[in-house]
TORSE-630475 format. One line per 2 residues: number of its first residue (from 1); their letters; for each residue x, y, z of N, C-alpha, C. Coordinates in nm, 2 decimals. Layout:
NUM> A> X:Y:Z:X:Y:Z:X:Y:Z ~ ...;
END
This chain:
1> XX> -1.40:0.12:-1.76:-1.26:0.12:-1.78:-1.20:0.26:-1.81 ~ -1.28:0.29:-1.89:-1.23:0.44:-1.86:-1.21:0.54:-1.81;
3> XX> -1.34:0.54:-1.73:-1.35:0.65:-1.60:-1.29:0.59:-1.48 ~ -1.25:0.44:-1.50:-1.11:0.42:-1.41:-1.00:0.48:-1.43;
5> XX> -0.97:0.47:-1.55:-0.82:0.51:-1.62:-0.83:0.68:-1.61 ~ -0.95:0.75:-1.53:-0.97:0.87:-1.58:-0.94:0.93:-1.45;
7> XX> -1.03:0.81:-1.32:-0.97:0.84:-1.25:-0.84:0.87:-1.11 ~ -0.74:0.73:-1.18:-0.66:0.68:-1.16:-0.53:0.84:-1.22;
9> XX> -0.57:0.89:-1.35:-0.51:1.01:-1.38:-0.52:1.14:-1.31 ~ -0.60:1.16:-1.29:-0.68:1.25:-1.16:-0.58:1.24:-0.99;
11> XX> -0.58:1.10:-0.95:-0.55:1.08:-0.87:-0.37:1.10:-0.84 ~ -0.35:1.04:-0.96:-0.15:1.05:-1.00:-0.13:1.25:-1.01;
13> XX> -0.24:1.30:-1.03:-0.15:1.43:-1.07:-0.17:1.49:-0.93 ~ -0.28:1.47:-0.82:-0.29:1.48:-0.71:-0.20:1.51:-0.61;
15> XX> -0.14:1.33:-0.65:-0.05:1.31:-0.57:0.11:1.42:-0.61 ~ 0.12:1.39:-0.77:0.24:1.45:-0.80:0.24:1.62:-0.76;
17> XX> 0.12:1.71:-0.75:0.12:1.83:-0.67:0.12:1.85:-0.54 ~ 0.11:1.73:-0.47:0.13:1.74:-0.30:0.30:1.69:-0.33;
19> XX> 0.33:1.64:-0.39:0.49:1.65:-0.39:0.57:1.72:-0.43 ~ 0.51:1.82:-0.49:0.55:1.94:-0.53:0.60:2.05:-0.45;
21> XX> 0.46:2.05:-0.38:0.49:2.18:-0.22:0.53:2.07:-0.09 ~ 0.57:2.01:-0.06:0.57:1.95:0.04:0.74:1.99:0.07;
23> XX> 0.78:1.97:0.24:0.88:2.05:0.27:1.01:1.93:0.29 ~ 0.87:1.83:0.32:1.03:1.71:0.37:0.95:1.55:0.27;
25> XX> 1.06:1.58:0.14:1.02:1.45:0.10:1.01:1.33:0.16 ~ 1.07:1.29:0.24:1.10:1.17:0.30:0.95:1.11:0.41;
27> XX> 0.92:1.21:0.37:0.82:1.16:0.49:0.67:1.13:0.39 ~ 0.66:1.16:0.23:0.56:1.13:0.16:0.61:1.04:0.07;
29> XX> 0.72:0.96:0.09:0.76:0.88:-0.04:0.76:0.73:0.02 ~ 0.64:0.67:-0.14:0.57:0.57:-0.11:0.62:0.53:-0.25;
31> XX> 0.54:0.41:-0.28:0.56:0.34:-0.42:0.52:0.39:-0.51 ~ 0.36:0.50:-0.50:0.35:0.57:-0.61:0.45:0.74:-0.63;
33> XX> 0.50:0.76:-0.52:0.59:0.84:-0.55:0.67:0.87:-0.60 ~ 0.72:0.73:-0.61:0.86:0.66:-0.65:0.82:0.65:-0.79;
35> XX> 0.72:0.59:-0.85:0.66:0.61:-1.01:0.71:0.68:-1.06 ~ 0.60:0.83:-0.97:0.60:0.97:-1.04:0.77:1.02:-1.06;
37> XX> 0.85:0.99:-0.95:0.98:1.00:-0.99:1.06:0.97:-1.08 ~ 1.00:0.84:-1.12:1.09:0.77:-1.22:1.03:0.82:-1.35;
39> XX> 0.92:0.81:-1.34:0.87:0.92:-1.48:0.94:1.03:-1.48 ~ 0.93:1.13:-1.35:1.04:1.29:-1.41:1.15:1.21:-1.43;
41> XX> 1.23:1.13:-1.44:1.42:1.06:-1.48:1.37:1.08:-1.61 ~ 1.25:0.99:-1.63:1.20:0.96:-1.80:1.24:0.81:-1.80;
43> XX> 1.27:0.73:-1.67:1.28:0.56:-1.67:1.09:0.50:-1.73 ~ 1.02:0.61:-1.67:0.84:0.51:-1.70:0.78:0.62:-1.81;
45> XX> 0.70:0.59:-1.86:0.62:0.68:-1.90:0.47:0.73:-1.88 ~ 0.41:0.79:-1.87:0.30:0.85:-1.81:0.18:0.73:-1.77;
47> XX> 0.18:0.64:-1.88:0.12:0.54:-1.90:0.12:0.44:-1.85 ~ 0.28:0.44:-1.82:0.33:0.31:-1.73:0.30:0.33:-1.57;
49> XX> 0.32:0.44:-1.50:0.27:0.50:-1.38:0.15:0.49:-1.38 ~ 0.05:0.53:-1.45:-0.10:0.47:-1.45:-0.13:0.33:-1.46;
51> XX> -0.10:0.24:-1.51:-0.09:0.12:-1.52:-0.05:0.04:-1.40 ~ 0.05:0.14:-1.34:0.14:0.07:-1.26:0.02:0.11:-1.11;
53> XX> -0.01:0.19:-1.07:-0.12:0.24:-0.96:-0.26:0.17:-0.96 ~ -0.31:0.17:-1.10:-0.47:0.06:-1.14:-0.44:-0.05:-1.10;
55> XX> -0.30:-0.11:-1.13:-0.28:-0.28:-1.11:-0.25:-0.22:-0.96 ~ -0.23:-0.15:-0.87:-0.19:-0.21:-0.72:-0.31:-0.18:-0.68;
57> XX> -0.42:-0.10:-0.75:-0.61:-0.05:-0.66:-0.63:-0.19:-0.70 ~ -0.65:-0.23:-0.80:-0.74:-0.33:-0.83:-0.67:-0.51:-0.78;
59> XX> -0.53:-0.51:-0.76:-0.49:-0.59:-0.72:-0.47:-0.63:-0.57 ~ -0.44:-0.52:-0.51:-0.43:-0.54:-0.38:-0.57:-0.62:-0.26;
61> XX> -0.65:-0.58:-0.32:-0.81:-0.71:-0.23:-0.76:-0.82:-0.22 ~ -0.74:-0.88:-0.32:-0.73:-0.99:-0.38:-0.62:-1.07:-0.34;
63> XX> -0.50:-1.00:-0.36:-0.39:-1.06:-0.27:-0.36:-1.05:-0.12 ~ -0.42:-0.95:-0.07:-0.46:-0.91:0.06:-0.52:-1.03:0.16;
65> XX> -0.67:-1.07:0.08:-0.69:-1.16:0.12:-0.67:-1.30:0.13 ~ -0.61:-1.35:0.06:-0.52:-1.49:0.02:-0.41:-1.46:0.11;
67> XX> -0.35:-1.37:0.17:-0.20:-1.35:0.27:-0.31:-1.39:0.41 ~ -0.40:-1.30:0.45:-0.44:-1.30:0.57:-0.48:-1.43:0.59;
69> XX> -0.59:-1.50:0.47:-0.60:-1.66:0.48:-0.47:-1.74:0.54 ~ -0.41:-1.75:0.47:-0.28:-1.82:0.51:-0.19:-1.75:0.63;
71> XX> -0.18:-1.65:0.64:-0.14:-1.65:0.80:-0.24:-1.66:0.90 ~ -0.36:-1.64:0.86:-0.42:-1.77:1.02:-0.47:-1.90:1.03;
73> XX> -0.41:-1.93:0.89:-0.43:-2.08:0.89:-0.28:-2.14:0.97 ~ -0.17:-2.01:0.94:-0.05:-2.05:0.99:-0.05:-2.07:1.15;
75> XX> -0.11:-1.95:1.15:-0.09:-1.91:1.33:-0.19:-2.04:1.40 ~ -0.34:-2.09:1.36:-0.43:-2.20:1.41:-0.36:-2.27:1.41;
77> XX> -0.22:-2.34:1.32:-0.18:-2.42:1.34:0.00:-2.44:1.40 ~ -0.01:-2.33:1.51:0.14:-2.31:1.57:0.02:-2.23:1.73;
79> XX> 0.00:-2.29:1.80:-0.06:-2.23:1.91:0.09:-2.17:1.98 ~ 0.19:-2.19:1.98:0.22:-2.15:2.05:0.30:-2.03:2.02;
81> XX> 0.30:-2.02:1.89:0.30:-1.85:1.79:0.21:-1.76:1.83 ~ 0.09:-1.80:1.87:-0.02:-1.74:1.86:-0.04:-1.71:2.02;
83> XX> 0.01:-1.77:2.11:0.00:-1.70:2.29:0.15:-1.62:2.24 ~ 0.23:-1.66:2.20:0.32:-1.58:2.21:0.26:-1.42:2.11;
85> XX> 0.22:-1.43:2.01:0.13:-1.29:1.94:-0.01:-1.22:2.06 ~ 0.01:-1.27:2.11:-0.09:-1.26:2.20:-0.06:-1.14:2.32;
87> XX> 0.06:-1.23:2.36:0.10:-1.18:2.49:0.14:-1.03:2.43 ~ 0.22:-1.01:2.31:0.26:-0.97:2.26:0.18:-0.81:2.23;
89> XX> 0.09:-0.84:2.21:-0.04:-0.76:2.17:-0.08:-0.65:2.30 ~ -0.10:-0.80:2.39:-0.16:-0.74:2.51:-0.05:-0.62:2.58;
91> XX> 0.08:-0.66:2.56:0.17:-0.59:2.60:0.18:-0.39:2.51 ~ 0.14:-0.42:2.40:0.14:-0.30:2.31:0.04:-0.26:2.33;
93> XX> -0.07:-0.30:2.37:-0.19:-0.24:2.36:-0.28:-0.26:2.52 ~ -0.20:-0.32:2.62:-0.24:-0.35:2.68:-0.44:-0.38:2.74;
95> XX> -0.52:-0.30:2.82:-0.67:-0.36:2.85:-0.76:-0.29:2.74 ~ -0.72:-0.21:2.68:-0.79:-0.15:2.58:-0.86:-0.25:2.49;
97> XX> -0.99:-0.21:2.43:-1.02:-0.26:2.32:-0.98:-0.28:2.16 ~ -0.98:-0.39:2.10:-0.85:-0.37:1.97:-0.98:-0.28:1.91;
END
């Protein structure tokens, strides 16, 4: 837990120095960006941005997998969602391999 918490802080100051030099914000601002922002306002505090980043590493598997479950239990049970994602696909990506 702590060389999580160790490295999750590692990772946050990382990020908050490539936001530092970078020329066009808009093109690096993500949810943990947005954190680190709201920490410089002084809305979170250091703590809370770490907290806030561990719960999306460690949460995201988990809910990841339970969405993808249920959308193809959605789609096996709508065929005709699934020729239409299909055609769809093949059109974007056409003979190529996925």
């Amino acid at each position: 837990s702590k060389d999580l918490k160790g490295a999750m802080e590692i990772l946050i100051e990382q990020k908050r120095q490539k936001l530092s030099t970078v020329e066009k914000l808009d093109e690096h601002m993500d949810f943990a960006s947005q954190l680190i922002f709201a920490q410089n306002r002084g809305d979170l505090t250091a703590e809370n941005v770490n907290q806030c980043v561990l719960e999306m590493m460690i949460a995201a598997p988990d809910t990841l997998s339970v969405t993808l479950f249920f959308m193809l239990i959605l789609i096996a049970e709508h065929p005709t969602v699934e020729e239409e994602m299909m055609k769809e696909i093949e059109t974007v990506v056409g003979k190529q391999e996925l």
